[in-house]
N, C-alpha and C positions, 0 to 999 in steps of 0.2 A: 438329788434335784436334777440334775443332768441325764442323768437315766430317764426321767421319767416324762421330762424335755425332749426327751428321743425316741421317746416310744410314741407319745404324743405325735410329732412330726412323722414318725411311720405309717401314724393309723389316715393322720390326714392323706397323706399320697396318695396312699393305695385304695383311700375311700372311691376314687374316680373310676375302680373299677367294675363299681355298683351304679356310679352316676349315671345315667342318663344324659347327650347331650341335646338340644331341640330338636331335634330333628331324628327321622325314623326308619329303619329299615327292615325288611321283612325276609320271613324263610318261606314265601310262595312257591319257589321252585321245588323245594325239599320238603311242605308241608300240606301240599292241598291234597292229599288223601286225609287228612284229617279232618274230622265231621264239624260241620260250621256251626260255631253254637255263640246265638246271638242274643240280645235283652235288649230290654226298651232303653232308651236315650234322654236324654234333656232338651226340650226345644224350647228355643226363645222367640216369644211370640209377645207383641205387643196389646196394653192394656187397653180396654174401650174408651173413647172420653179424654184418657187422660196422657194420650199425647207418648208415655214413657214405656220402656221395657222392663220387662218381669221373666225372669226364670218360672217356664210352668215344666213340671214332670209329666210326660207322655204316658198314658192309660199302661200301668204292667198285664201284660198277657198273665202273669203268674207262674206255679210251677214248680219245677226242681231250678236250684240253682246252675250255673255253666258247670261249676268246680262235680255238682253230683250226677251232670248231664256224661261227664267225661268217663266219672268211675264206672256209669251205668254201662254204658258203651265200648268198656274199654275188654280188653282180653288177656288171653294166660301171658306172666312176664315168663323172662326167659332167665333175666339173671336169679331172680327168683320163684325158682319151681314152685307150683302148687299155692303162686299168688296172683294176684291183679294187679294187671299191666292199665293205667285211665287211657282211654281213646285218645288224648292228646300225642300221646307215644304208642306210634305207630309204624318206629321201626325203617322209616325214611331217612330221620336223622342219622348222620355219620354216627358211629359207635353206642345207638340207642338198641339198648336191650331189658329194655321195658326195667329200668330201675328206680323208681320213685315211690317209696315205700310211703312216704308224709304228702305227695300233692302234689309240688311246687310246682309240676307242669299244669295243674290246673288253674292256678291261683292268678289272678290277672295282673300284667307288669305294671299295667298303667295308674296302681295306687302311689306307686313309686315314680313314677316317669310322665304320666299324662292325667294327673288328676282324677275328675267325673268321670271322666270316658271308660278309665280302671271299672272304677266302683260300682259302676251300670253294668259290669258283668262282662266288658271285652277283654276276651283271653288275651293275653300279652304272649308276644312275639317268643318262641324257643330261643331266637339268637340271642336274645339279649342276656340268658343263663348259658348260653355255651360260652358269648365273649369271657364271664365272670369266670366260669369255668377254667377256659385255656391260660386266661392272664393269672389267675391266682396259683393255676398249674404248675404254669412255669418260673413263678417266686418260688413255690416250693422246689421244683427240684434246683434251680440255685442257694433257696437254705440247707438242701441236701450237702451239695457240695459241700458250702461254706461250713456245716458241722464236722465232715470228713476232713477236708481239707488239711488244717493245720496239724492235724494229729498224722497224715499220712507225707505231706512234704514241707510241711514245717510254719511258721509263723515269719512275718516282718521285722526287720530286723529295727529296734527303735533307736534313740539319739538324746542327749541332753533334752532338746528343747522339749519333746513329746513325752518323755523318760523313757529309759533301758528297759525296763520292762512292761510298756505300753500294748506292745502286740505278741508277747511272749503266752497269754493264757490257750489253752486249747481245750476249754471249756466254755461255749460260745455264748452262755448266759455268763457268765461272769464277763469275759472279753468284751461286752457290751457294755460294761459299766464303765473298764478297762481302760476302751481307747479314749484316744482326744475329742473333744466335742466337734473339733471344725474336722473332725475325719466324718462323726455320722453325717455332719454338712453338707461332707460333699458326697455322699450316700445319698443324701435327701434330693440333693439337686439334681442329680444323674435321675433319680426317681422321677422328680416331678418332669424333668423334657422328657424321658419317654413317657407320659402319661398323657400329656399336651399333646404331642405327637402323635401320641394313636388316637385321642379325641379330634384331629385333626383330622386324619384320615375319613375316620366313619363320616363326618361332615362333611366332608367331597365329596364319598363316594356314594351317600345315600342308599338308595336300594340296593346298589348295586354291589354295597359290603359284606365281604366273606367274614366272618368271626374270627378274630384273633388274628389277622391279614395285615402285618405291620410292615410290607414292601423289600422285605427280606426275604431271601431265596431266587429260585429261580424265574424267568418271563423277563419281558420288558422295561428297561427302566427302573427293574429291583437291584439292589443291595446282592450281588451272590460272587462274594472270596474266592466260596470251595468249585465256582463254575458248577454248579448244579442242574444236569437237564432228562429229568425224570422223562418217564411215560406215562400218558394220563392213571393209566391203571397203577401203575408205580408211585404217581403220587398221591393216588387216594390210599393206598396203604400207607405211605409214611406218612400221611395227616391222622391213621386211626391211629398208628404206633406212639406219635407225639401225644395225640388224648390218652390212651391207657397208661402212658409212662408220667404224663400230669396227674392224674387219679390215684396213681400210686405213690406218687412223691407228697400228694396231700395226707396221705394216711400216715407216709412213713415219719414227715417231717414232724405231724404230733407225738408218733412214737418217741421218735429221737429225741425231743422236748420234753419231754415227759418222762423219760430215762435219766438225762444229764439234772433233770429237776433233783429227780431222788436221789440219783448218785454224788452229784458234785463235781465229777471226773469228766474229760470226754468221751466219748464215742470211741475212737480206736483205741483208747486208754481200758475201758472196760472190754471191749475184743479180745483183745493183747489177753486179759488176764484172762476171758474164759476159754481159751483155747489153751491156756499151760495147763500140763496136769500139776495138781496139788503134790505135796513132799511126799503125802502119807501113800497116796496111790501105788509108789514102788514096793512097797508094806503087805506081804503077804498076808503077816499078820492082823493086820487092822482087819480084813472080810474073811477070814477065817476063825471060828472058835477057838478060847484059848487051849493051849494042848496041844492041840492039830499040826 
């Protein structure tokens, strides 16, 4: 029951980073080589006579749809040779290398985010899939960590109150079941302010928000420990570094889920053993014919 209380309270947090909040901002700067592809609208126009308004739908020109305008339009990908890259991804975007095998760049944000205006055919904004992108990146390689972690420096050490062996598993599905409930609490809560927080941001900053720009790092008025003070060409490389190393932490971290599934064990638990040679290995005999 608590497990499942916890998983529950994870999916809610993190649901905000698909949310949408009122308000909108665009990749103009990074986007306007890509070809405008527009559809008719809704206009509301009032009735003869009778004084009230009515929703009338504006005459469709017709056609191909935005989503087949884009594959038409679009060119050779790069991540994948000898496929189609849709005109939506054109290669402007930081780390865009025409990868979108299903669409999603064509598919409009606004069924999700802005209603009618979606579903009438306005392509949705690229940032609003790179924000999702960066933030769910960067949960993964922190469940990267947290799966390495206790198998390489160890676990918490527990107490009567929470029991002795509360934070002792190093196998990160079970340890979830594991710990004390008011530990995932305070998991949940650390979650939800930074969530707040960055939906805080985009809403100040309006247009003018970078993707995943949570006031951390270097410039004015940010958050920066380690005194960080790049060159612009220097920081457009460690902003594609941090993208490649989120995309790989999403792949890795279903791996690594997906392993401790089958196995039971942790992560450096299972390492550890495939890197011993087995007994039999020093055993001439075993790969040589008997006799030999």
């Amino acid at each position: 029951m608590k497990l499942s209380t916890a998983i529950v309270l994870a999916f809610v947090s993190s649901a905000t980073a698909f949310t949408g909040p009122q308000t909108s901002f665009s990749a103009d700067t990074a986007l306007n080589a890509r070809p405008k592809i527009g559809a008719a609208r809704k206009k509301v126009v009032p009735k003869k006579g009778k004084g009230k308004v009515a929703a009338k739908a504006a005459p469709s020109s017709g056609g191909p749809s935005p989503s087949a305008q884009a594959w038409a339009a679009g060119g050779p990908s790069i991540a994948l040779p000898y496929t189609k890259a849709p005109a939506t991804l054109d290669g402007s975007m930081l780390g865009d290398v025409g990868f979108d095998p299903l669409g999603f760049s064509t598919t409009p944000v606004g069924p999700w985010f802005a209603g009618l205006e979606g579903r009438n055919g306005v392509i949705g904004d690229l940032n609003w899939y790179r924000e999702a992108e960066l933030i769910h990146g960067r949960i993964a390689q922190l469940a990267v960590l947290g799966f390495l972690g206790p198998g390489l420096v160890g676990t918490l050490p527990g107490n009567d109150w929470t029991g002795v062996d509360a934070y002792s598993n190093t196998n990160p599905l079970e340890a979830f079941s594991q710990v004390p409930g008011l530990a995932l609490l305070q998991i949940f809560g650390l979650m939800t302010f930074f969530e707040f927080r960055r939906i805080g941001i985009i809403q100040e900053e309006g247009s003018s928000y970078q993707p995943g720009d949570l006031r951390i790092g270097q410039g004015a008025g940010r958050y920066n420990p380690f005194g960080l003070n790049y060159t612009p060409e220097e920081y457009e490389e460690k902003r594609l570094q941090e993208l490649k190393h989120c995309r790989l932490a999403m792949v890795a971290i279903f791996g690594l889920w997906a392993q401790a599934q089958a196995s039971g064990v942790g992560v450096v638990e299972q390492l550890s053993g495939a890197l011993t040679a087995p007994e039999y290995y020093a055993k001439a005999g075993y790969f040589l014919p008997e006799g030999i």
